[in-house]
N, C-alpha and C positions, 0 to 999 in steps of 0.2 A: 050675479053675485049677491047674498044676501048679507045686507047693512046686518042686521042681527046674530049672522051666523059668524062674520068676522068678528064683530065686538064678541060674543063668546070664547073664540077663539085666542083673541088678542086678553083676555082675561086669564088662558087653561097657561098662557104663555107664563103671562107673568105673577102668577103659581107657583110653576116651577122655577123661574128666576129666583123666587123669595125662599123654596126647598132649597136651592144651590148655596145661595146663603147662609141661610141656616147650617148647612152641611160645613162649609167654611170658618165660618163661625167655631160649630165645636170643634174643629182641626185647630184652628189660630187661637183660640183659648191655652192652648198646652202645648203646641207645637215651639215656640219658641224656646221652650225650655228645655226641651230634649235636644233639641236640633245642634249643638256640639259643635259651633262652629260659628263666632263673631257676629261676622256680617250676615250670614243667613239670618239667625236671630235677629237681627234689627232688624231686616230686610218683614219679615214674618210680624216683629210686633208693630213696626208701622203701619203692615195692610191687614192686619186686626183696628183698628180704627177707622181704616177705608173701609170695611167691610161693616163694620158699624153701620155706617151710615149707607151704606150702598141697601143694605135690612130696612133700613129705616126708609129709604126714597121710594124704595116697592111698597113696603107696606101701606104708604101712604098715599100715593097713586093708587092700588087699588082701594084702601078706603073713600078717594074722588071717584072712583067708578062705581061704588056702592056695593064692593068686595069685600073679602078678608082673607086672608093666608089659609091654603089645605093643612090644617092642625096635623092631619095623618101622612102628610108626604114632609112636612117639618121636623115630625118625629121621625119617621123612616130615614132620612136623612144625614138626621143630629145623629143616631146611631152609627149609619156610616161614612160618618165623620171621627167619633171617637172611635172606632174600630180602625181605623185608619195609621193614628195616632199610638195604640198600640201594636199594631205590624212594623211602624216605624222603630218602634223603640225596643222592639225584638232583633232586629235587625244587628248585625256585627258592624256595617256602612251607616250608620242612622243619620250624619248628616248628607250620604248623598242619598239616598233615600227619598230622605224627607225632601231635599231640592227636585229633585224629578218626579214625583207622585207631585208634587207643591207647583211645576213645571206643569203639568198634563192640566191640572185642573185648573189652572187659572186659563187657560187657551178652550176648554170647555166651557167656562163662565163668557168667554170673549165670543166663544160660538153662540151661546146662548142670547147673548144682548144683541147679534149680528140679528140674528132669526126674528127677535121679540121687535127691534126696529123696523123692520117691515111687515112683521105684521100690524104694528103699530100704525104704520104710511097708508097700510091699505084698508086698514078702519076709520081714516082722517083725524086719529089724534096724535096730535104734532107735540104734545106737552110727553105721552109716553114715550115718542120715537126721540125727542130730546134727552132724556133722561135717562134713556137704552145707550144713546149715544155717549154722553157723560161718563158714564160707570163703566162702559167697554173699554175708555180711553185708561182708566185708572187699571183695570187689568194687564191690558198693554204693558202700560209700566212695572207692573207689578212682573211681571213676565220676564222681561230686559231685566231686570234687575235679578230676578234668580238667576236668569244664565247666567248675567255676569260674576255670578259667585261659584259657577262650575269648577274653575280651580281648587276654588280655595271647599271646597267640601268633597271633593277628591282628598285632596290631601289630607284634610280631618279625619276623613273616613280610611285612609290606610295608616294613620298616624302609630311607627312602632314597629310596623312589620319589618321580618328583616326579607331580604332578598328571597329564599323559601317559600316564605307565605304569601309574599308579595304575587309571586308565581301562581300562588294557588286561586289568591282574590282574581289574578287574571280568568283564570278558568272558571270561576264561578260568576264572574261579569258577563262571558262567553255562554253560559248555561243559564244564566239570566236572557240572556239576549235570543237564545233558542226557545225558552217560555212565551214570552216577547211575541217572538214571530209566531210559535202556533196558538196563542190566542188571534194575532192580525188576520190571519190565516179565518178562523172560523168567524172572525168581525164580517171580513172584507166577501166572504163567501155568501151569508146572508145578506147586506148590503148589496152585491147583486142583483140578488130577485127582488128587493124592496126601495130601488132607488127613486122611483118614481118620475126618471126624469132618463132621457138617453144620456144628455151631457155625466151625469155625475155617475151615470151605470158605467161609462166608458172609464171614466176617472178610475171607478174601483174595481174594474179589471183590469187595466195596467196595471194596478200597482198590486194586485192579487196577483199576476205573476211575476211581479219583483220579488215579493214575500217567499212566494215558492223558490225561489232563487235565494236569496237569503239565506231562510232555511237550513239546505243545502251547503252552502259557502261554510256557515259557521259548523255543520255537522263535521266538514270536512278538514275546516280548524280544530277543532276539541280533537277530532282524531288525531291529527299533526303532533299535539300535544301530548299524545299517550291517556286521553280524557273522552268522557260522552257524554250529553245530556244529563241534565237531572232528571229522572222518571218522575220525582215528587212536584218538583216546579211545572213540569210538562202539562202534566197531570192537572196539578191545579189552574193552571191558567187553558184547559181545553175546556175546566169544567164552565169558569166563566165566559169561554166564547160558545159554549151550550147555552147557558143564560141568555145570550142575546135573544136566542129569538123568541122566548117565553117575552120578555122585557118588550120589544118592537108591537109585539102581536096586542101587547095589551092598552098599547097607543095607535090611536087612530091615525096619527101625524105622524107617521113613521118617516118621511123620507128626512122630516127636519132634524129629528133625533137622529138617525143612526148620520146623517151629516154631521153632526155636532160632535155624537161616540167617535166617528172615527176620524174627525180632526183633533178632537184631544188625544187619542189612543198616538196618531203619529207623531204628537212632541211626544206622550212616555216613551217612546223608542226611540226618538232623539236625543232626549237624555242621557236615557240610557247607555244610546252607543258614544254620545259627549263623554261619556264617563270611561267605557271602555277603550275610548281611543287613547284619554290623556293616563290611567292604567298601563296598557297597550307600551305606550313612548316611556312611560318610566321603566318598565323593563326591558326594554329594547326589544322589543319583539317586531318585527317590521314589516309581519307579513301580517298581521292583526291590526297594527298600526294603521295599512293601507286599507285593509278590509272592513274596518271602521269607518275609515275617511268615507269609500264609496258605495256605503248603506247608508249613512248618516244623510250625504248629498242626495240622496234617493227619497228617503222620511220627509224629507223637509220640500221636496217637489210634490212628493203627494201630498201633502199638509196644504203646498200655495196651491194643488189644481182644485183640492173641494174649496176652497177659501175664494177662491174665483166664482164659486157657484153659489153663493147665497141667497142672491137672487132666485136661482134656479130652484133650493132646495125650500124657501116659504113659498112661492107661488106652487110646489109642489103638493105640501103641506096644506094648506090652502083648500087644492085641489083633492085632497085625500078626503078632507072629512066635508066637502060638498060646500065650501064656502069662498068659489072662486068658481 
């Protein structure tokens, strides 16, 4: 192993830590204000001030290492951050929206500080792998505390509907949740051939074919309902699990990234079906109800198996770009 190639390495890391940030940053600028719903709002401008300073502990840690922030992955970022912020607020749901996109990426950032900690342990500096550790702990929370407002931005978000429409937010939560799955689908496909590790390859083909299964289930719900697929939504989320693998190829450190892409990608679909089941139970629907319950317990198994492997996925990383 080269001393020199990890500290590179341990630097490209916390980079993108300080990108994610920034990315955060422009979302928690304005997200509180659209977000349509009490407690989310506080919830959002209090971790705009954690995130403050979370900007500020990178930045300054690499300034101790004789760094500075990628200006051009800051801006690429900050962009889509604000673009973000606008889809939100497009949106008919925008507080539950904003909870589950706000859900995905805080367990991304949790990814990110898991990885950056050991790489951190295996360049021997313990002040980075502390301060990886710090900031991961405040995601966490940050975390628990969106779900715990699941409720309540459900019900913000269908606040008014009457019975009809209600019916229909179902079926479009259901065609959300079918977009959903065939991006996991093209994630989890490429993730395959770039796991770089057997443990975590095996991880994402089980749950590649739960996905497929998925799928399926809900194709065969929307039918039930006299309903199909969004072609537009389908569409757009195949075109971003095409992006993956443009995105992977252009990171040497692939196994760490797409561990990280597809631990966030399974809370969005957690969310997501959080959202469809408690939808689901207000209209009585009880075959949706259950079929929420047991994809939802499935999301959240693949979420703890790659969550198990972080170990797995920095010494993989590591071993990607010849510095292990």
């Amino acid at each position: 192993m080269s001393e020199r190639d990890v500290s590179g390495q341990l630097v490209r890391y916390l980079a993108d830590a300080h990108s994610i940030e920034e990315q955060a940053l422009a979302q928690l600028r304005t997200a509180p204000d659209i977000a349509g719903e009490e407690r989310l709002a506080g919830a959002l401008g209090a971790h705009l001030l954690e995130t403050e300073t979370h900007e500020r502990l990178v930045r300054e840690r690499m300034s101790a290492l004789g760094e500075s922030p990628s200006r051009l992955k800051d801006m690429i970022m900050a962009v889509g951050g604000k673009g973000f912020v606008i889809f939100a607020r497009s949106q008919p749901d925008t507080p539950g929206k904003l909870a589950a996109h706000a859900y995905s990426y805080e367990h991304l950032e949790i990814a990110a500080y898991e990885l950056l900690a050991r790489v951190a342990r295996s360049a021997g500096d313990a002040e980075t792998e502390a301060m990886a550790g710090r900031i991961r702990e405040d995601e966490e929370r940050m975390a628990k505390r969106l779900a715990d407002v699941f409720d309540e931005t459900v019900r913000a978000s269908i606040s008014g509907l009457d019975p009809e429409q209600l019916q229909k937010r179902l079926v479009s939560y259901l065609a959300d949740a079918h977009a959903l799955e065939q991006q996991s689908i093209g994630l989890l496909q490429r993730a395959v051939d770039v796991a770089g590790a057997s443990a975590l390859e095996a991880a994402y083909r089980a749950h590649l074919e739960e996905s497929h299964a998925h799928l399926q289930a809900i194709e065969e719900r929307l039918e039930a309902l006299g309903a199909g697929p969004s072609a537009v939504k389908d569409a757009a989320m195949r075109l971003g699990a095409m992006n993956w693998a443009t995105f992977f190829k252009a990171h040497p450190d692939t196994p760490g990234k797409v561990a990280a892409f597809a631990y966030a990608f399974e809370h969005l679909e957690a969310a997501g079906y959080e959202q469809l089941l408690r939808v689901a139970e207000l209209v009585g629907d009880d075959d949706t109800t259950m079929l929420a319950q047991t994809i939802l317990a499935e999301e959240r198994s693949a979420a703890a198996a790659i969550a198990s492997e972080w170990d797995t996925a920095a010494r993989a990383s590591l071993a990607a770009v010849k510095a292990l």
